[in-house]
N, CA, C and O atoms as a CHARMM CRD file, in Angstrom:
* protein
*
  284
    1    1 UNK  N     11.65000 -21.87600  -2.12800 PROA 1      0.00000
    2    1 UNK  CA    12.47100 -20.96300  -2.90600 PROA 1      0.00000
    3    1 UNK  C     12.17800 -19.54100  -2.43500 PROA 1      0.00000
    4    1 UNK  O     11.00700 -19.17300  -2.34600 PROA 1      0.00000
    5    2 UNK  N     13.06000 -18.82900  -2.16800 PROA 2      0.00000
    6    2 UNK  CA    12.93400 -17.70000  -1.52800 PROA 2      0.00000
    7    2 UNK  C     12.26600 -16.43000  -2.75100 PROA 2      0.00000
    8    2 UNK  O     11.66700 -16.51700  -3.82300 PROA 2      0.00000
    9    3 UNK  N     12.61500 -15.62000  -2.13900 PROA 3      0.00000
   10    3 UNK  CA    11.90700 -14.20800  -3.32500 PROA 3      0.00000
   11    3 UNK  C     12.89900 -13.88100  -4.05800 PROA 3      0.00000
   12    3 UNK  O     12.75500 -13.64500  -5.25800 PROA 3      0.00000
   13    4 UNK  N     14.34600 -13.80400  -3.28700 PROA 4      0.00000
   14    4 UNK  CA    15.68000 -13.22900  -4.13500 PROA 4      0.00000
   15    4 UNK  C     15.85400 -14.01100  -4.77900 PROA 4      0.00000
   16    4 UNK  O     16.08000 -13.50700  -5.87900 PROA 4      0.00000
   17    5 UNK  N     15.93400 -15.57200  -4.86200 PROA 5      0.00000
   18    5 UNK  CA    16.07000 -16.49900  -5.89000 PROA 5      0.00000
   19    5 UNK  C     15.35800 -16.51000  -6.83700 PROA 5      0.00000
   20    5 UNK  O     16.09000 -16.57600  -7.82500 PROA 5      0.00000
   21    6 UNK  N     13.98000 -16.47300  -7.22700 PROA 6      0.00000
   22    6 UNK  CA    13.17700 -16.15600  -7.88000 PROA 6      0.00000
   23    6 UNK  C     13.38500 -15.07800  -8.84300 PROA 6      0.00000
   24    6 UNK  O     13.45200 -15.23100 -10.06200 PROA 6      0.00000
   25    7 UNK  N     13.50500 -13.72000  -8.05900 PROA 7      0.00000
   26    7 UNK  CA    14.38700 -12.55400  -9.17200 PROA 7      0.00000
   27    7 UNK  C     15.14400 -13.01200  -9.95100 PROA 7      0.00000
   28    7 UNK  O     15.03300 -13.04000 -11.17700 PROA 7      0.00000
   29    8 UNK  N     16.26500 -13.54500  -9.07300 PROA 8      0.00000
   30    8 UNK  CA    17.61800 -14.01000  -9.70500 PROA 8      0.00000
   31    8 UNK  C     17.66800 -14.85800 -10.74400 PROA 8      0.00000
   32    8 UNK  O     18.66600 -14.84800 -11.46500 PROA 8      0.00000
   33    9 UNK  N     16.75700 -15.60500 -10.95900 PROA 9      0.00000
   34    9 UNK  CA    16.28600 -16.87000 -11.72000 PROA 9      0.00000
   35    9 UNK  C     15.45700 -16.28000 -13.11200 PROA 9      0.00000
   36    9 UNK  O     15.53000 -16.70700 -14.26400 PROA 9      0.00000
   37   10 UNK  N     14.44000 -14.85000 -12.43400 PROA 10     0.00000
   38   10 UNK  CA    13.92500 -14.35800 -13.93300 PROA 10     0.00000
   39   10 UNK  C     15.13800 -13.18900 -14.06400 PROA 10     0.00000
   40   10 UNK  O     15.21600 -12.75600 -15.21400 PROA 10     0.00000
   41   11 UNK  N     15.78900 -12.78500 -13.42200 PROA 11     0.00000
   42   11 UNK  CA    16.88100 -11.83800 -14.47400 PROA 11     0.00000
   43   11 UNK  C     18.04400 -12.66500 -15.26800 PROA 11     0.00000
   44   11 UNK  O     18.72500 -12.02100 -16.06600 PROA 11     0.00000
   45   12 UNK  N     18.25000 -13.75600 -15.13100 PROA 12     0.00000
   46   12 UNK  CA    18.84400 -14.61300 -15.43900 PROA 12     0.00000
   47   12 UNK  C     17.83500 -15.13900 -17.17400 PROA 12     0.00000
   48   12 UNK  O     18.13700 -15.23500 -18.36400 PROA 12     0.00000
   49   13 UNK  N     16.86900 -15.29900 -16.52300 PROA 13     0.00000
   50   13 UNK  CA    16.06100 -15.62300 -17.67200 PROA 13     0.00000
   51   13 UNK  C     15.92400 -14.94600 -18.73800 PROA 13     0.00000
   52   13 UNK  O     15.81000 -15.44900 -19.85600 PROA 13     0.00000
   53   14 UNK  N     15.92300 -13.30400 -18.39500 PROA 14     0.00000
   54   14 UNK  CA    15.94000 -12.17900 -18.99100 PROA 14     0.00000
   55   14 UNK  C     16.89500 -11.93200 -20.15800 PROA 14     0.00000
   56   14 UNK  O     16.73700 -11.59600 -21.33200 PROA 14     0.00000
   57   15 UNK  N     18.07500 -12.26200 -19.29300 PROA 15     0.00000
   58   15 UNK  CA    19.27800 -12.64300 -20.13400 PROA 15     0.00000
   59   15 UNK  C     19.47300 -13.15600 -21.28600 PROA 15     0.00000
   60   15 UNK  O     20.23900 -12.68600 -22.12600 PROA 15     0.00000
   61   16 UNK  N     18.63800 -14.39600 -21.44800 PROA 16     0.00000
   62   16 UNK  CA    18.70500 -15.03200 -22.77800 PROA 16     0.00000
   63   16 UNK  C     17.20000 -14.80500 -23.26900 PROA 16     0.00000
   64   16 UNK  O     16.41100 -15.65500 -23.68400 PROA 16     0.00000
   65   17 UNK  N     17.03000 -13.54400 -23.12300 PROA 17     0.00000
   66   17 UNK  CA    15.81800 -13.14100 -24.17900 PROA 17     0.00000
   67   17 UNK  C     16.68900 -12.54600 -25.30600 PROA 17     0.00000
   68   17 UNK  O     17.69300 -11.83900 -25.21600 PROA 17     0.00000
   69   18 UNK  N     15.96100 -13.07700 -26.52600 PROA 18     0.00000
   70   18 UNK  CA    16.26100 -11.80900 -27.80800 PROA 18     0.00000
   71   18 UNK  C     15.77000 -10.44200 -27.50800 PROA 18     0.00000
   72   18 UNK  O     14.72600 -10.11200 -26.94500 PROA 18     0.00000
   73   19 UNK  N     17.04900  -9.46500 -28.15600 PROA 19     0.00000
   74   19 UNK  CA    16.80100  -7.98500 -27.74300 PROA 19     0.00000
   75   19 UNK  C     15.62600  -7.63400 -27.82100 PROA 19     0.00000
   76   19 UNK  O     15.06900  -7.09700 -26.86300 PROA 19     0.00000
   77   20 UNK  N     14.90600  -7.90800 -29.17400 PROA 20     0.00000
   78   20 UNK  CA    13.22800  -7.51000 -29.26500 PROA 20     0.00000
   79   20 UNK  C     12.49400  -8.28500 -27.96300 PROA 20     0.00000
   80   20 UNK  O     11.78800  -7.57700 -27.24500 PROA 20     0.00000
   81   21 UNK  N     12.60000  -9.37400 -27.70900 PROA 21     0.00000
   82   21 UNK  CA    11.89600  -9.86900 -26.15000 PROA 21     0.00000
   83   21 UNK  C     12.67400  -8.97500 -25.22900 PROA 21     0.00000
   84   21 UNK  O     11.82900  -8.16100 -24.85500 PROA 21     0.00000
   85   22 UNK  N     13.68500  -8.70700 -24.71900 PROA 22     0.00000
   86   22 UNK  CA    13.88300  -8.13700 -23.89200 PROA 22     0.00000
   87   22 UNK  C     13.37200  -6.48400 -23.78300 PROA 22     0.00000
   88   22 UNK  O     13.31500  -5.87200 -22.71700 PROA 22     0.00000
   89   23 UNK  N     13.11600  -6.06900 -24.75300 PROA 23     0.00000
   90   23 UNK  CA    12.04700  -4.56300 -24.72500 PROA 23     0.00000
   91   23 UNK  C     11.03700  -4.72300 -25.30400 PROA 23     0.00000
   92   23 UNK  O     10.58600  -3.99000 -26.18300 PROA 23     0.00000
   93   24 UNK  N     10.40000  -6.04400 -24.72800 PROA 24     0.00000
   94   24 UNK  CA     8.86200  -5.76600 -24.60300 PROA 24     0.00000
   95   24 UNK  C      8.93500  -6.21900 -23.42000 PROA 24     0.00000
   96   24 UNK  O      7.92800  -5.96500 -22.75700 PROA 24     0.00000
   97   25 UNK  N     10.04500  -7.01700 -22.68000 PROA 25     0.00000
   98   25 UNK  CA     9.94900  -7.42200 -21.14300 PROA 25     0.00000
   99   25 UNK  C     10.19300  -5.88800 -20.81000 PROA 25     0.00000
  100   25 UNK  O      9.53900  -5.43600 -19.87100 PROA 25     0.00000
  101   26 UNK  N     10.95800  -5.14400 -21.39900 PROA 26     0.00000
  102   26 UNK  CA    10.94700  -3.63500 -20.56600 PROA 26     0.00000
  103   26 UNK  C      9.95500  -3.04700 -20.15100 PROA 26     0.00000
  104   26 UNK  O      9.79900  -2.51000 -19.05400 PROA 26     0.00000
  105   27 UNK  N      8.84200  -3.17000 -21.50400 PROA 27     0.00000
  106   27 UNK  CA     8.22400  -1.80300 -21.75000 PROA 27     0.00000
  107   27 UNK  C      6.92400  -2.01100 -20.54700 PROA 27     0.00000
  108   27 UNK  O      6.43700  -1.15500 -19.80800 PROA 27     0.00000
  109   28 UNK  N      6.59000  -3.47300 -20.67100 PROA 28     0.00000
  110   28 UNK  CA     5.75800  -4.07800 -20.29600 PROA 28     0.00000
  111   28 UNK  C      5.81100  -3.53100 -18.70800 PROA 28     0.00000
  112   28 UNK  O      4.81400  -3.09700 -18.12900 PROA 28     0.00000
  113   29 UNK  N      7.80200  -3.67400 -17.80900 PROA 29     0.00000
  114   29 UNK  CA     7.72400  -3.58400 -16.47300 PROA 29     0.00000
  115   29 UNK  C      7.40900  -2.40000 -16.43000 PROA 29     0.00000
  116   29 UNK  O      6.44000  -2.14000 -15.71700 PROA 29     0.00000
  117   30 UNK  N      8.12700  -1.19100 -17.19900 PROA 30     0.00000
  118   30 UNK  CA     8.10600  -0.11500 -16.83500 PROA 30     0.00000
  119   30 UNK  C      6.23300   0.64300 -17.37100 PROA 30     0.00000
  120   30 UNK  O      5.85300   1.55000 -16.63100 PROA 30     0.00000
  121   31 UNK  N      5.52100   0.35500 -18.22200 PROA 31     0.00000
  122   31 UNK  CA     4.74300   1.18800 -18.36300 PROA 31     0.00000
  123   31 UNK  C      3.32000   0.57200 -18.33300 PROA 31     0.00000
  124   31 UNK  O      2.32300   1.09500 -18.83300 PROA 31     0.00000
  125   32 UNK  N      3.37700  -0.93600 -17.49700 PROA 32     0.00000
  126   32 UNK  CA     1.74700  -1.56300 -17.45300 PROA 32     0.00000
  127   32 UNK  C      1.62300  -1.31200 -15.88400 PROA 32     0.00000
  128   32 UNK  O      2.61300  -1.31600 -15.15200 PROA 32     0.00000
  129   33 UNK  N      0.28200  -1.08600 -15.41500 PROA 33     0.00000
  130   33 UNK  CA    -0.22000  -1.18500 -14.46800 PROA 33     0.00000
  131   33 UNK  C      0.17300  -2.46500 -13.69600 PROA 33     0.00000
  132   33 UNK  O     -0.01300  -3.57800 -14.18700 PROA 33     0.00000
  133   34 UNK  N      0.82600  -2.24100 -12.24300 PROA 34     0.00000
  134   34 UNK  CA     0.47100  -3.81400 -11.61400 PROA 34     0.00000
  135   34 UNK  C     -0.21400  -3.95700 -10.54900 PROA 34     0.00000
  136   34 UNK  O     -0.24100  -3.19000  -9.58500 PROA 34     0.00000
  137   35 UNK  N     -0.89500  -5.13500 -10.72300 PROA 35     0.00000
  138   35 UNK  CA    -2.50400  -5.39500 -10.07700 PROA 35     0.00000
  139   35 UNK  C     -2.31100  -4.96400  -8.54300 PROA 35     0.00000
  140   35 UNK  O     -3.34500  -4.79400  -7.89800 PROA 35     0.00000
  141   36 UNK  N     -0.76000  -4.72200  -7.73800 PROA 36     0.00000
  142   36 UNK  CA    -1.32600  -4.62400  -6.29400 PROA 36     0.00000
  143   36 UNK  C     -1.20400  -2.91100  -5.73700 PROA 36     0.00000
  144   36 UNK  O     -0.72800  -2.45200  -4.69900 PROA 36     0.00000
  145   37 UNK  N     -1.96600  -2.12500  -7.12600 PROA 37     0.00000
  146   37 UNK  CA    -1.72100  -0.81600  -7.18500 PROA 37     0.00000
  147   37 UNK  C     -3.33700  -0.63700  -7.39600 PROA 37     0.00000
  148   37 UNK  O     -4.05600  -0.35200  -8.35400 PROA 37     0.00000
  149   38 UNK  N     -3.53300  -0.93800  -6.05800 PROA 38     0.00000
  150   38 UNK  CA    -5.16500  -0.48100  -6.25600 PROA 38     0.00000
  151   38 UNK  C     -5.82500   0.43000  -5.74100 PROA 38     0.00000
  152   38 UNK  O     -5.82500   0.47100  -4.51000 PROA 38     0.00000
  153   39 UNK  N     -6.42600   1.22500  -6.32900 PROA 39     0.00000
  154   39 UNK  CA    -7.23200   2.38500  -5.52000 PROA 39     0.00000
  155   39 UNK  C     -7.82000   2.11000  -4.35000 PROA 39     0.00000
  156   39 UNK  O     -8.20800   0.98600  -4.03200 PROA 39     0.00000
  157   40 UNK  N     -7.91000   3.07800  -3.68700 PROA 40     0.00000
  158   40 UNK  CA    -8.81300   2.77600  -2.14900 PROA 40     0.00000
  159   40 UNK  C     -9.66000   3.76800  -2.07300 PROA 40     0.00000
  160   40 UNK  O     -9.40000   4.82100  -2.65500 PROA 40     0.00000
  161   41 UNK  N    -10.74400   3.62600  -1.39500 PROA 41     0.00000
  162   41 UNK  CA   -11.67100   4.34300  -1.28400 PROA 41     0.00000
  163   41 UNK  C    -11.79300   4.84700   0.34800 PROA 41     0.00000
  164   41 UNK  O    -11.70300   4.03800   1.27100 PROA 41     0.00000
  165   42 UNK  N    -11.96400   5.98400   0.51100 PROA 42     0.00000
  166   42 UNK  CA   -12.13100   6.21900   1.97000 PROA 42     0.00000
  167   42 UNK  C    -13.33900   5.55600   2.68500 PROA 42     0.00000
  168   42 UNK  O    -13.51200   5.46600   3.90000 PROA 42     0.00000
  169   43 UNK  N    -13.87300   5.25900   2.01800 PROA 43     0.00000
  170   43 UNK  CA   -15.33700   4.81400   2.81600 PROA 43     0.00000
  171   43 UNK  C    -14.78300   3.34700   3.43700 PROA 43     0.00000
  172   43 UNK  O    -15.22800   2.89300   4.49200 PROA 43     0.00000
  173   44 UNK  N    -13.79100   2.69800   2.66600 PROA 44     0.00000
  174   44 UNK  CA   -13.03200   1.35300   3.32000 PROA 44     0.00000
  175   44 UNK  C    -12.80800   1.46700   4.78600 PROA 44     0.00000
  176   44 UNK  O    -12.96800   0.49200   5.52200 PROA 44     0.00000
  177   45 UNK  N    -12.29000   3.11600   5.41100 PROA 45     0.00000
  178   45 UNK  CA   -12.07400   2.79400   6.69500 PROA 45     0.00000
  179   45 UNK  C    -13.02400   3.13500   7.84700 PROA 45     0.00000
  180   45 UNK  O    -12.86500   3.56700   8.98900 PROA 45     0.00000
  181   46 UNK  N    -14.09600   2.76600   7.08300 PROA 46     0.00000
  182   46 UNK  CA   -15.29300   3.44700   8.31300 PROA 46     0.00000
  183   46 UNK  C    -15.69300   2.11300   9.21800 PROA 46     0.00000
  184   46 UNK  O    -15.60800   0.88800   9.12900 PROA 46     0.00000
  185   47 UNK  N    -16.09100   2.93400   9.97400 PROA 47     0.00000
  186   47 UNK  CA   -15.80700   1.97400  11.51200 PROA 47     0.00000
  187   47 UNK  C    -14.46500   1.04300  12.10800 PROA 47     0.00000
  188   47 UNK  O    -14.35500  -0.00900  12.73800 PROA 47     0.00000
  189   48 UNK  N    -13.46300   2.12500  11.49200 PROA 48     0.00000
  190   48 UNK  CA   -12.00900   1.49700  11.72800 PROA 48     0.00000
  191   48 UNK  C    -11.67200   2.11400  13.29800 PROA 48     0.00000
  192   48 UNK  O    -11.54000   3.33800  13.27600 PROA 48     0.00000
  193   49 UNK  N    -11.51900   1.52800  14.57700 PROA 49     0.00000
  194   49 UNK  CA   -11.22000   1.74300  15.21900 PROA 49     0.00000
  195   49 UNK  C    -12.26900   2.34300  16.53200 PROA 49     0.00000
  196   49 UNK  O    -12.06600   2.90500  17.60800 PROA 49     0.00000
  197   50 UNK  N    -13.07500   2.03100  16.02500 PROA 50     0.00000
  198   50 UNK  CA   -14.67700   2.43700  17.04500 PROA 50     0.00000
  199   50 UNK  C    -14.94500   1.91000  17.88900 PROA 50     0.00000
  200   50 UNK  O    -15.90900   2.31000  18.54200 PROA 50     0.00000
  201   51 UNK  N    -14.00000   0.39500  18.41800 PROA 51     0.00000
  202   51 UNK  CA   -14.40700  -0.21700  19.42700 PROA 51     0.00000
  203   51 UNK  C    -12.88900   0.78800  20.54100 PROA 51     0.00000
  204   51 UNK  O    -12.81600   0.43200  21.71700 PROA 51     0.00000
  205   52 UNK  N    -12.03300   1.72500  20.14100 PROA 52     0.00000
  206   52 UNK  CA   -11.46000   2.26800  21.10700 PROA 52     0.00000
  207   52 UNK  C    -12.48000   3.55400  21.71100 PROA 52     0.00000
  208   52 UNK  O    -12.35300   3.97900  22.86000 PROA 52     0.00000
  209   53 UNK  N    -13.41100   4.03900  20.82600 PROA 53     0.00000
  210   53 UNK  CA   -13.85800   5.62900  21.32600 PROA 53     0.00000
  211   53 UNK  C    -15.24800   5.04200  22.15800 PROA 53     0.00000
  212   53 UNK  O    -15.84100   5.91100  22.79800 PROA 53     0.00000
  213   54 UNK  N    -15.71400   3.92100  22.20000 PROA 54     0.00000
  214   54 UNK  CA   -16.50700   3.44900  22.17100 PROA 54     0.00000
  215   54 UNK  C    -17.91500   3.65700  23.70000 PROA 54     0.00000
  216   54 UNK  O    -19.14300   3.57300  23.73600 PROA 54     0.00000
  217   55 UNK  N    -16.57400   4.01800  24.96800 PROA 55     0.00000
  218   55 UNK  CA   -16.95000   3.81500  25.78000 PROA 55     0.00000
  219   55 UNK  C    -16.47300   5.70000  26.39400 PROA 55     0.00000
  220   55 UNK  O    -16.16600   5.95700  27.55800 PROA 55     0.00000
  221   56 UNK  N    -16.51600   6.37500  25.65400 PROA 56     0.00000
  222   56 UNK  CA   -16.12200   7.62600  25.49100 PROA 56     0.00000
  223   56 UNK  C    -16.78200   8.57300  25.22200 PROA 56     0.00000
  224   56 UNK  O    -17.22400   8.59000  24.07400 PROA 56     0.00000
  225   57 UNK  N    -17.10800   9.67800  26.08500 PROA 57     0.00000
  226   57 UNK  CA   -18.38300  10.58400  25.50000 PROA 57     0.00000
  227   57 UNK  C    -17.66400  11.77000  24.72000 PROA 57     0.00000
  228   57 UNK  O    -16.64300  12.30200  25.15500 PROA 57     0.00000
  229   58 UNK  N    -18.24600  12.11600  23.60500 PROA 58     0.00000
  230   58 UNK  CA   -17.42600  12.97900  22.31500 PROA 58     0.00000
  231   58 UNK  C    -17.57100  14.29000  23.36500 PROA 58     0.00000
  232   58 UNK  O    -16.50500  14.47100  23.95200 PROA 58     0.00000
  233   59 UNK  N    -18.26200  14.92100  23.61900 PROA 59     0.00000
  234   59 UNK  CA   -18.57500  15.85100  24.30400 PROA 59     0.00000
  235   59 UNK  C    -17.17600  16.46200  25.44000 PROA 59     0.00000
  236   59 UNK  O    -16.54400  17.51800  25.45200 PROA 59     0.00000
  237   60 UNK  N    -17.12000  15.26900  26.26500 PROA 60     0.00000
  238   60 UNK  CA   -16.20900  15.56800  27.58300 PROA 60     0.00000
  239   60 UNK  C    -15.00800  15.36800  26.93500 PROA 60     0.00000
  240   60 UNK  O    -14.14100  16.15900  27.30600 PROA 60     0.00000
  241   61 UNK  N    -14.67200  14.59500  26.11100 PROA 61     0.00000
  242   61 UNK  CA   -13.38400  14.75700  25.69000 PROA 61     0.00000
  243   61 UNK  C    -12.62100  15.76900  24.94300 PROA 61     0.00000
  244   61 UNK  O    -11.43400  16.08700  24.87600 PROA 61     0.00000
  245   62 UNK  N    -14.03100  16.27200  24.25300 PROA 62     0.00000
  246   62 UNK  CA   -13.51900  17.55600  23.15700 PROA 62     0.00000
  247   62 UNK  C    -13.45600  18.85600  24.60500 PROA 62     0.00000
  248   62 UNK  O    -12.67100  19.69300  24.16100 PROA 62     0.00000
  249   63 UNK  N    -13.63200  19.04600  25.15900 PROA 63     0.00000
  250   63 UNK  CA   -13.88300  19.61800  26.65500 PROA 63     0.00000
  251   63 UNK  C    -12.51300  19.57600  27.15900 PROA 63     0.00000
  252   63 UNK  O    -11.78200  20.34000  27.78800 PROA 63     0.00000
  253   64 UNK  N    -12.43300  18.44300  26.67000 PROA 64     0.00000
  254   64 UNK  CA   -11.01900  18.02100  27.89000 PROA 64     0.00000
  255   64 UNK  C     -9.78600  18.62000  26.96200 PROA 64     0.00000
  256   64 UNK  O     -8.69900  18.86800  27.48500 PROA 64     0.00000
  257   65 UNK  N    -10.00000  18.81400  25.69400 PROA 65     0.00000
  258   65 UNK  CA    -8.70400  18.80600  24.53000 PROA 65     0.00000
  259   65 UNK  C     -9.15400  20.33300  25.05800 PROA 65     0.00000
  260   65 UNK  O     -8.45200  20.72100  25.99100 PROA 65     0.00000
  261   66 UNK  N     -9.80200  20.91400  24.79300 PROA 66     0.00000
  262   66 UNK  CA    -9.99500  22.38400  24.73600 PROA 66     0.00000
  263   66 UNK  C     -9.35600  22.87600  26.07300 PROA 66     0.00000
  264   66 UNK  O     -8.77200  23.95900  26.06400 PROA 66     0.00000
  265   67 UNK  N     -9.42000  22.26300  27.03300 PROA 67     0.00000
  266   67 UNK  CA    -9.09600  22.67100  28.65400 PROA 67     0.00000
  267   67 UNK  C     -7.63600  22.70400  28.16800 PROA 67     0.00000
  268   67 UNK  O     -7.04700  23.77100  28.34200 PROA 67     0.00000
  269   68 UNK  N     -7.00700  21.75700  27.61900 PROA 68     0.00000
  270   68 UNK  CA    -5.67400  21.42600  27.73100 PROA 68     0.00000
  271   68 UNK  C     -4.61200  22.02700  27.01500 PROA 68     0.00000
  272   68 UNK  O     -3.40200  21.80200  27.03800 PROA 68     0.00000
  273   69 UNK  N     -5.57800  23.16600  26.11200 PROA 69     0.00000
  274   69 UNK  CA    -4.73300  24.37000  25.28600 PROA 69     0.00000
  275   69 UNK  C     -4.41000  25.30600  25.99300 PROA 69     0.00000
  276   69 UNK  O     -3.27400  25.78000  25.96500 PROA 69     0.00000
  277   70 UNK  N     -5.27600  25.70100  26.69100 PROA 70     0.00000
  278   70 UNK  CA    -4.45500  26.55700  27.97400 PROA 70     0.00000
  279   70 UNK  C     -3.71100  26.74100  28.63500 PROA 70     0.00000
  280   70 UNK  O     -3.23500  27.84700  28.89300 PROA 70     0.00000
  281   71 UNK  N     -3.35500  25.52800  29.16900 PROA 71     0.00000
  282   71 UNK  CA    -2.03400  25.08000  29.84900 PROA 71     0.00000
  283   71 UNK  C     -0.87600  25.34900  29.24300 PROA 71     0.00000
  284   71 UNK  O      0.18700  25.00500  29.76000 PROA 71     0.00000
């Protein structure tokens, strides 16, 4: 069963809620937290990408960016 069917199937469902069920199905979408709204922490991306600089001396490259403003 796909994802659009699924919608389609709970707005459908929605439908034959009593008005009082149907605004607490509101209140519920519009004003509860949902779980894949999660904070992140910066410290998550440490050592993200270290096997590219890896073989790279910080030194000559910052050297090399600085040379290349001149131009």
């Amino acid at each position: 069963m796909s994802m659009q069917t699924n919608i389609e199937a709970l707005i459908e469902a929605a439908r034959h809620l009593t008005p009082e069920d149907q605004e607490k199905l509101l209140h519920v979408l519009l004003h509860e937290p949902r779980p894949s709204k999660r904070q992140h922490r910066i410290t998550e991306l440490r050592g993200l990408g270290k096997d590219i600089w890896q073989d790279v001396d910080a030194q000559k490259y910052v050297d090399a960016e600085r040379d290349s403003w001149d131009n």
